[in-house]
N, C-alpha and C positions, 0 to 999 in steps of 0.2 A: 623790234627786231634789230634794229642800230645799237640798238645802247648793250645787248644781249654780245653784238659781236666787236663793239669796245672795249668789254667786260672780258672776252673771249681775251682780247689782245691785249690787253692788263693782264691778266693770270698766266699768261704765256710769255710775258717779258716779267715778272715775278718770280717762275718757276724758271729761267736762264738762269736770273741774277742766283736764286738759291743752286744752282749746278756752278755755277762758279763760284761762292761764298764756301760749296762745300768740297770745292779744287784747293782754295785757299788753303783749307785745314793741313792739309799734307805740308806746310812749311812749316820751320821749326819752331815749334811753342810745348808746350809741357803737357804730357799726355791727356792729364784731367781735363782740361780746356779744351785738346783736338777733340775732344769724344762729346764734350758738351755741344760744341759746336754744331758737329758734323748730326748730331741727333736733333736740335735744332732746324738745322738747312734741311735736314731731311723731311722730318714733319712738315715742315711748311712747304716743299715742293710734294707731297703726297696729298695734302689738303689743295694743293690749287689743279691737283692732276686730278681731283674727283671732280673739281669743281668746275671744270674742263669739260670733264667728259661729262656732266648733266647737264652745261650750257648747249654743248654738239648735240645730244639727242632730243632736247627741247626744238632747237632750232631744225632740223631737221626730219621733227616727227608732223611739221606743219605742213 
């Protein structure tokens, strides 16, 4: 149950840092790079946002 809501609090200071890597973008660099980016930071905060919400119903369906 501990290690479940360490886990919890890893993914949720991973998905910050992707919300602000994907604020970064909007400074001036060359289109093709903001867009890599920004698809990048994106994917990896939607993977840690599912991986979120199956640690919260795991731990909560106990």
């Amino acid at each position: 149950m501990i290690i479940r809501i360490i886990f919890c609090l890893f993914l949720t200071l991973v998905a910050l840092f992707c919300v602000f890597g994907f604020l970064a973008t909007f400074e001036p660099l060359p289109t093709q790079v903001q867009w890599t980016w920004r698809a990048i930071y994106g994917l990896i905060f939607i993977g840690n946002i599912a991986g979120l919400i199956h640690l919260i119903r795991v731990i909560f369906s106990r």
